[in-house]
Structures are given as C-alpha cells and as structure tokens.
C-alpha positions as CSV (number, residue, x, y, z in Angstrom):
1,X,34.0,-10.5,-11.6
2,X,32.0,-7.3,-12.0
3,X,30.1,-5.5,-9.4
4,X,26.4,-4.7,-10.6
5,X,24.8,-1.6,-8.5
6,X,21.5,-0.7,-8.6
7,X,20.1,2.7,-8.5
8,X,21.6,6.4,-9.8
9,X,25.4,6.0,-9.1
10,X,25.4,9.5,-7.6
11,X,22.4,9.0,-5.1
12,X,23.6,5.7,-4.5
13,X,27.0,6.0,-3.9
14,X,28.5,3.8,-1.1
15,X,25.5,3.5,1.0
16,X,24.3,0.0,2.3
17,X,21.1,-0.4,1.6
18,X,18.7,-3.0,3.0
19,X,15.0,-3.5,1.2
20,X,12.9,-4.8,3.1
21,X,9.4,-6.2,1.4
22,X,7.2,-6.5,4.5
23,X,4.2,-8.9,3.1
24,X,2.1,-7.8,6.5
25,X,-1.2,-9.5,5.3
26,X,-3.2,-11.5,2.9
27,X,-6.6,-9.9,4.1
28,X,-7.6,-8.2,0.8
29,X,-11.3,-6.0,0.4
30,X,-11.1,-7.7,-3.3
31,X,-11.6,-10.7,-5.1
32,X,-9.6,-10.5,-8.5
33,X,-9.5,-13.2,-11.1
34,X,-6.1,-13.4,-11.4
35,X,-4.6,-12.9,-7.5
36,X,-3.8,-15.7,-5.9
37,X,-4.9,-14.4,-2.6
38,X,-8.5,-14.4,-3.3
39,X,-11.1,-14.5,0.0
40,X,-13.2,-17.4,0.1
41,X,-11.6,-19.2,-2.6
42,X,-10.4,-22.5,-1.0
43,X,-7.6,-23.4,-3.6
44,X,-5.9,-20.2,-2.5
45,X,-3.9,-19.3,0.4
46,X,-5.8,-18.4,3.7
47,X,-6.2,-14.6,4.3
48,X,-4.6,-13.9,7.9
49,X,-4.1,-11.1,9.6
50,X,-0.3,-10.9,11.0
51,X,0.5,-10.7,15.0
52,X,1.1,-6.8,15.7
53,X,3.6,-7.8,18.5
54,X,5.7,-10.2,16.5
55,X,5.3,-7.9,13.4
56,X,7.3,-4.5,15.4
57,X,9.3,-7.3,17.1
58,X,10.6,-8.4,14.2
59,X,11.3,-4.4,12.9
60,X,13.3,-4.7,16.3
61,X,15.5,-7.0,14.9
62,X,16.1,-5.6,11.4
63,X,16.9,-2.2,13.2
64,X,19.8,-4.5,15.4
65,X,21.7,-5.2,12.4
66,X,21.8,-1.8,10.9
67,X,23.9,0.9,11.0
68,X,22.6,4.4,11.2
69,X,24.1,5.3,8.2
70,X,22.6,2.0,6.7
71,X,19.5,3.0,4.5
72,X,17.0,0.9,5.2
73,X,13.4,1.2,3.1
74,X,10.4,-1.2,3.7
75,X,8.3,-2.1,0.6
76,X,4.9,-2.7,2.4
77,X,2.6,-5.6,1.1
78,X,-0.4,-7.3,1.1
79,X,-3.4,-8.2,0.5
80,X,-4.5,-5.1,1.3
81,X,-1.7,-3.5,4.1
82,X,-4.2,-1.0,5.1
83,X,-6.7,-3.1,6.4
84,X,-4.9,-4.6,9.2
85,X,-5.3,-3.1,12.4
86,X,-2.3,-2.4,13.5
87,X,-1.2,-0.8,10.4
88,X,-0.6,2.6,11.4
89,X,1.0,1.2,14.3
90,X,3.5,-0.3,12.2
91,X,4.2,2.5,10.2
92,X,5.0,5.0,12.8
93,X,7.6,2.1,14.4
94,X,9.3,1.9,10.9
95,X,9.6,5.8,10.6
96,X,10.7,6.3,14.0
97,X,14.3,5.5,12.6
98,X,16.1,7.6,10.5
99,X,17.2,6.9,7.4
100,X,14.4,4.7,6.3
101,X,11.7,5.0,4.0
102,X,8.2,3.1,3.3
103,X,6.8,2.5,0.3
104,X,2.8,1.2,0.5
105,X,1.7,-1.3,-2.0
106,X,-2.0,-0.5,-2.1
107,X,-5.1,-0.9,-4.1
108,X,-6.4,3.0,-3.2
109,X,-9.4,1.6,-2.1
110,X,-9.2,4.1,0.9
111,X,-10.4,7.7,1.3
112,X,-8.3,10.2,0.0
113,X,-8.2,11.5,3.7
114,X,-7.1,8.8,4.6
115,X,-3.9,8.5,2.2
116,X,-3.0,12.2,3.2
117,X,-3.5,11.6,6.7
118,X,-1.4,8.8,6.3
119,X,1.3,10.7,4.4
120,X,3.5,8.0,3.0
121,X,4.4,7.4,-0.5
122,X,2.6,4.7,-2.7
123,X,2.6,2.0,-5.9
124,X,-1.0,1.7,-6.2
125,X,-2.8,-0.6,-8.5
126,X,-5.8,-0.4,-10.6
127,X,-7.9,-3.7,-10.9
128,X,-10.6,-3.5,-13.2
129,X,-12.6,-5.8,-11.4
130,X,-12.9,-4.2,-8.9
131,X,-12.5,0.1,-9.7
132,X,-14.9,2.2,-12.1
133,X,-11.0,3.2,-14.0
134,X,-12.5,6.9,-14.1
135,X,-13.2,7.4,-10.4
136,X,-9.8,6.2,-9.7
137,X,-7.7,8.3,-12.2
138,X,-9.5,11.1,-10.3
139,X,-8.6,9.8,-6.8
140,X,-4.8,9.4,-8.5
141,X,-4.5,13.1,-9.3
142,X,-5.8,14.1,-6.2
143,X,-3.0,12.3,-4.7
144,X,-0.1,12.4,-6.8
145,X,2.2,14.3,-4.4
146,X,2.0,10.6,-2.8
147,X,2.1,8.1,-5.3
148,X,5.2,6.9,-6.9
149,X,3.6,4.5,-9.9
150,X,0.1,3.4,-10.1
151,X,0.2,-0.5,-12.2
152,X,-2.7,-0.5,-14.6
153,X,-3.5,-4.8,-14.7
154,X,-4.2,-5.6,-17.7
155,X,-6.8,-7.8,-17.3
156,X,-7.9,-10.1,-20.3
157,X,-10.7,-10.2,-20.7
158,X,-11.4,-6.2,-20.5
159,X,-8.5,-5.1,-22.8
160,X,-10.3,-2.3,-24.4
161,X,-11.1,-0.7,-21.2
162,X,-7.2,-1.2,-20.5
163,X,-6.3,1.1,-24.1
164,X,-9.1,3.5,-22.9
165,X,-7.4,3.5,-19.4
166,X,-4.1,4.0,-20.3
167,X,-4.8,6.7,-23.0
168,X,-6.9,8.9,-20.2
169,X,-3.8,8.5,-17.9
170,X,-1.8,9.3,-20.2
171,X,-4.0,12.3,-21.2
172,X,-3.9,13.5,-17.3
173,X,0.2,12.8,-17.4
174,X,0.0,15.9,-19.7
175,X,-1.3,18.4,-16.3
176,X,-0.2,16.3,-13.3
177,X,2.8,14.7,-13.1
178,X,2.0,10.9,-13.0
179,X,4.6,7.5,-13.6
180,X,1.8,4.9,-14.4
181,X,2.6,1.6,-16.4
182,X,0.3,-1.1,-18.3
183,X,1.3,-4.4,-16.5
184,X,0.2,-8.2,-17.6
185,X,-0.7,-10.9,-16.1
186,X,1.2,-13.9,-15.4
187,X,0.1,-17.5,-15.1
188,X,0.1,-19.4,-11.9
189,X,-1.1,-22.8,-10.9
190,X,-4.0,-23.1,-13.4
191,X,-4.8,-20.2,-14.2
192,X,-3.7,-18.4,-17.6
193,X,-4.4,-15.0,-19.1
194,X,-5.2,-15.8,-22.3
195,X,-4.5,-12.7,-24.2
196,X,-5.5,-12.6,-27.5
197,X,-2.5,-12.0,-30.6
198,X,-4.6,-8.6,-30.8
199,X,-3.9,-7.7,-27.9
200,X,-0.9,-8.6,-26.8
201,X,-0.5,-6.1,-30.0
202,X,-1.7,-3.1,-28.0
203,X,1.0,-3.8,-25.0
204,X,3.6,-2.0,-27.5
205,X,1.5,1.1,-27.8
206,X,1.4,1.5,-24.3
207,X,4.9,2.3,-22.9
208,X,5.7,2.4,-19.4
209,X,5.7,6.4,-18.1
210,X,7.7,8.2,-16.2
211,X,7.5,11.5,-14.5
212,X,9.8,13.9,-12.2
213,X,8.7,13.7,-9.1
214,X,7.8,16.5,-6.6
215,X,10.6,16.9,-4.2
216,X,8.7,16.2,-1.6
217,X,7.7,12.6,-2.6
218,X,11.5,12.5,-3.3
219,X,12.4,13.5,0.5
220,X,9.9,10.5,1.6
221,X,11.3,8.3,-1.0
222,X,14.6,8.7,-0.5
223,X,17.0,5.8,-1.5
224,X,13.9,4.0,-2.5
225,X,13.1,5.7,-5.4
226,X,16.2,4.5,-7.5
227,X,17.0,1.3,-5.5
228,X,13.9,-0.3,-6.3
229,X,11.0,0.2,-8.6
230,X,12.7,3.2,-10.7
231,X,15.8,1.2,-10.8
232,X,18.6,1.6,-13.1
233,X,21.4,-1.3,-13.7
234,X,24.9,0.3,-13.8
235,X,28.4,-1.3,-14.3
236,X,27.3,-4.3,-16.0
237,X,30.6,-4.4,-18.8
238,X,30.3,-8.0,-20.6
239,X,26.6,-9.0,-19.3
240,X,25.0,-8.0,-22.4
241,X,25.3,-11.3,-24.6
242,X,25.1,-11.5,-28.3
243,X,21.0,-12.8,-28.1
244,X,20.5,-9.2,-26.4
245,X,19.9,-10.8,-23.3
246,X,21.7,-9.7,-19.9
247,X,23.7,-12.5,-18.5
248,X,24.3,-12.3,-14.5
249,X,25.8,-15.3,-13.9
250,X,28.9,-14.8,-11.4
251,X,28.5,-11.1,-11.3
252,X,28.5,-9.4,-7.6
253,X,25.7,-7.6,-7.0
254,X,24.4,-4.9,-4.3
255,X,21.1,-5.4,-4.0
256,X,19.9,-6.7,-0.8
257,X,16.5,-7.9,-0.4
258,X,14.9,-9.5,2.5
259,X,11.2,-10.6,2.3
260,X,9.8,-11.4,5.5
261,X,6.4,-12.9,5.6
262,X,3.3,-12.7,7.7
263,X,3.5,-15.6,9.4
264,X,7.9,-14.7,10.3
265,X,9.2,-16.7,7.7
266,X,12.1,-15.2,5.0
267,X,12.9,-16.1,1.7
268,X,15.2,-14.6,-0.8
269,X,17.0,-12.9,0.9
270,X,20.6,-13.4,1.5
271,X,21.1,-15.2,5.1
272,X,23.3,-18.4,5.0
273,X,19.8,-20.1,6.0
274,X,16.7,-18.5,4.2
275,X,14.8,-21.0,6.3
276,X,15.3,-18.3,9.3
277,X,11.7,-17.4,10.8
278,X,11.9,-14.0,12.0
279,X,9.2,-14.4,15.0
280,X,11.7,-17.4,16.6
281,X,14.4,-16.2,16.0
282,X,16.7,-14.0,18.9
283,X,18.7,-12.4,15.9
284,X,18.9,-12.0,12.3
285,X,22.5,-13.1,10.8
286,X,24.5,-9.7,10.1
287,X,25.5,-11.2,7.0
288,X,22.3,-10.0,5.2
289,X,24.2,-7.4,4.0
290,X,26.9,-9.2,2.3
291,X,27.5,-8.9,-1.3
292,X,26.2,-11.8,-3.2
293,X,27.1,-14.1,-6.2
294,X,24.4,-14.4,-9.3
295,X,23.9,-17.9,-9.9
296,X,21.6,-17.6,-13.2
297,X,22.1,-16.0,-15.8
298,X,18.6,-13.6,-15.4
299,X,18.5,-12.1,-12.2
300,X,15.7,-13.9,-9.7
301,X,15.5,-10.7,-7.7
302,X,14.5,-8.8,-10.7
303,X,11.7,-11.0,-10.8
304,X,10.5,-11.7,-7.0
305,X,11.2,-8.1,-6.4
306,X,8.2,-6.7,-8.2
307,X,6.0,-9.7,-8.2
308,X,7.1,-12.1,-4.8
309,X,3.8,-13.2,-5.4
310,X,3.7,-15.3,-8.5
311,X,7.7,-16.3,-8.1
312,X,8.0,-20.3,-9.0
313,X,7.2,-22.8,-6.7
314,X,11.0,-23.0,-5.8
315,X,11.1,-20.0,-4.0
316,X,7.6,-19.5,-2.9
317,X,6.1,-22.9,-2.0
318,X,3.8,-21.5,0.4
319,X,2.2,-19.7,-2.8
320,X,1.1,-22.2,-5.0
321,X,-1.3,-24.9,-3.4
322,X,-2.7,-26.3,-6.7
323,X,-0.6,-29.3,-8.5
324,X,-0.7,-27.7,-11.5
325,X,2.3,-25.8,-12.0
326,X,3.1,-23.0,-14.4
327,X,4.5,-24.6,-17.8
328,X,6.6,-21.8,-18.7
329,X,10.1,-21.8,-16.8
330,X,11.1,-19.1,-14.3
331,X,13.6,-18.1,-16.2
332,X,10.9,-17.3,-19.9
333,X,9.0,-15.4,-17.2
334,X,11.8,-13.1,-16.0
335,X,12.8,-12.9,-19.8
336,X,8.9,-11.9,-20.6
337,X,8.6,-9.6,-17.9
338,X,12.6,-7.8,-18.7
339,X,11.4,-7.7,-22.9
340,X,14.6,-9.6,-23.4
C-alpha cells in the first residue's frame, strides 16, 4: 500500500494535521432554492442555534488530544456562522491556541467592517438569489486580503447572469488578486438543477481560478491553505486507472477530518465509533489521528469535505428528510464533481 498526502509536500511535511469542519448553525439570513437549510421551509431541517457552552466545551476536548505541534485548522460552517451570537466568542477560543487556523464559510452578507474587524480568512459564496452579483464583486475586492475563494453557485435558472458574473470576476482577477470558481448544483431529495445541454456547455469556459495569495492571508491560513480547499494529491503511484479515473481503494491516506455538528454529533471522521456525540462525551478517542484505509475506490472525503451538506443519506441521515432520494449514486457525484 501507498501513502496518499494531501497538501504541498514541502509545507506539509511531517506535520499531523487535524481539520476540523465546525457546522456551528443552521440559522441562515437567506432562503435559496437549492440549500437544504432553508428557514421556514418545513421539509428542511430546523434552523437552531448551537449551545455556546457545549460549543467551546467541545473545542476543549479537540485541544486534549492534540499536540502543540499538531496543526489543527477549523473550517467554520453554517447556515450563516456569523449570525450566531456567540460567534466571536468562539472564534477567539479557537485562536487562543497556537498552531491553528480558521477558515469562515460565509455568504458576505456582513459589513465590510465587520469582516476586517473580524480579521479571519474566508470561502465566501455568491447566491444569486439572494446578492445584486455587482455589489458583491465590489465588497470581494474590498476584502481580498481576507478571502481565500469566493464559489460563484451556478444557479439554473439565472445562467447568463452566471457567464456575466464570472467574466466580471475574472476581469477584476486582472487588478486584484482573487481565486474564485463557477460551482453547480447538485440534486438532493427532490430537488434537481435542471441545467440545460447549453449550459452545462458554458461550465467549460469557465475554469476554476487561482491567485497568489498575500502573505498575510498565508500567515492566517497556514496549513489550511494546502490541506484543504487548495489541495494537491501527491504520492498516488498506481491510483490512476486506465478509464482516467483515480482509484483509492486500500491506499493510506493523511487526511484527517472530523465534522462535528451543531447539535454534538460527528460523522466522518475517523473514531472507531463515528456515533460519538461530542457534548456527552468526557473525551474524544486519540485515535482520530490515525492513518486510515480507503475503502472505495473515489475518495468520500473528497466529496463531504467541500459539500458535508448534500453527502448521501449514508453518511448524513440527519440531512435529507424527504423520501425521495437522489437517483444518481455517491459515487457519479464524486466522479461529476472530480471531472473524472
């Protein structure tokens, strides 16, 4: 067997690193289509806010099992993270150890004052729905020191606005350095996206870009900005079958993730028992950080890792409330969503 790290060999190195994604509430400000945490929509999952106390609690604990020279970075998730009250709170108890970075999922629907005041880096996302796409490309120069990648969602119904959105960030990529990528939607319960053949056309004339960062959204970064959303795959000798696609199956790999949601629970991560709620729970199993065995031959965390969200009902049951079920298989989706 082969072992499969993730992230620039030489910033990676030997560290352990631990990814936390933090989903700290459903409570979003908007309604989109296409999210399955939509307020006031009964066939989706009830917007909460998370208990503050059992929230740094549980930091606590994932601080316990860590070395200092463990790197630790917290993907923060929502709904909307910034609209809980304890937010800042939580923030300033992640930060308060070294060696950790935060990375704020976030719909910029906050001031700009705000965001700097704040001072952490960001994915942002642009939902047509709900953003005038001109106002925000603005507010996304104005803070670009901050954000790491701002996810353009393709909605489909509003596909030309899409083209015209990319095109103008691309346009402003050409003065201020800005990583900024079209993304479609996925199906879920009964909902489906519908593109159109024309469409789905335009998707290959609008490539994912990439930018150098300042060094000082490095420094905040830190591990984070190769472990995770600017990843790179290295060491993976025999994975690339004849079809093109990447076959994982019984490869180790070094990418720990540990998703811990509002209400304590975890899933995918790698505990002997992913049933562990955080919030009951005295300690977390130190074996979180153990190398782990691919059993498929895509890579689940691949998948989950960028969109926990809309993951099949096999690993997020507490996501999909509707009987119908996606028809495509989780495995098409993480072959869609790699291009492979």
């Amino acid at each position: 067997m082969k072992l499969i790290k993730q992230g620039d060999e030489n910033l990676f190195k030997n560290t352990r690193v631990l990814v936390i994604h933090l989903e700290f509430t459903s409570v979003c400000n908007q309604t989109c289509s296409y999210c399955l945490e939509d307020n006031g929509n009964p066939d989706k999952i009830e917007e909460k806010f998370s208990d503050p106390n059992k929230m740094l609690s549980a930091i606590d604990k994932i601080f316990e099992i860590t070395k200092p020279s463990d790197f630790i970075g917290f993907i923060i998730a929502g709904g909307e993270p910034t609209l809980q009250p304890s937010f800042k709170e939580v923030v300033s108890k992640i930060l308060s150890r070294k060696n950790t970075s935060i990375l704020l999922t976030t719909n910029l629907s906050q001031s700009v004052e705000y965001y700097e005041t704040l001072n952490v880096p960001m994915v942002t996302s642009l939902h047509l729905e709900s953003h005038n796409p001109k106002d925000y490309l603005e507010k996304t120069k104005k803070l670009h020191h901050l954000i790491a990648h701002t996810r353009i969602m393709a909605h489909p119904q509003k596909m030309d606005i899409v083209e015209q959105t990319y095109k103008d960030f691309l346009e402003a990529s050409k003065q201020t350095p800005l990583s900024f990528a079209v993304e479609k939607i996925f199906g879920f319960g009964s909902y489906n996206p519908n593109y159109a053949e024309k469409d789905l056309e335009k998707f290959k004339n609008m490539p994912p870009v990439d930018c150098e960062y300042p060094q000082n959204l490095k420094d905040k970064l830190g591990l984070l900005e190769n472990a995770f959303y600017r990843s790179l795959w290295y060491y993976y000798d025999n994975t690339i079958k004849k079809d093109g696609s990447i076959n994982f199956k019984d490869f180790y790999c070094e990418r720990n993730l540990l998703v811990v949601q509002g209400d304590g629970t975890v899933k995918m991560c790698w505990c002997y028992d992913p049933k562990v709620n955080i919030f009951n729970t005295q300690k977390l199993p130190n074996d979180i950080f153990s190398t782990i065995i691919c059993k498929e031959e895509t890579c689940p965390m691949g998948f989950a890792g960028l969109m926990a969200k809309f993951a099949d009902k096999k690993f997020a049951p507490k996501y999909i409330k509707t009987k119908n079920l996606p028809k495509h298989s989780f495995r098409e989706r993480i072959k869609k969503l790699l291009h492979i």
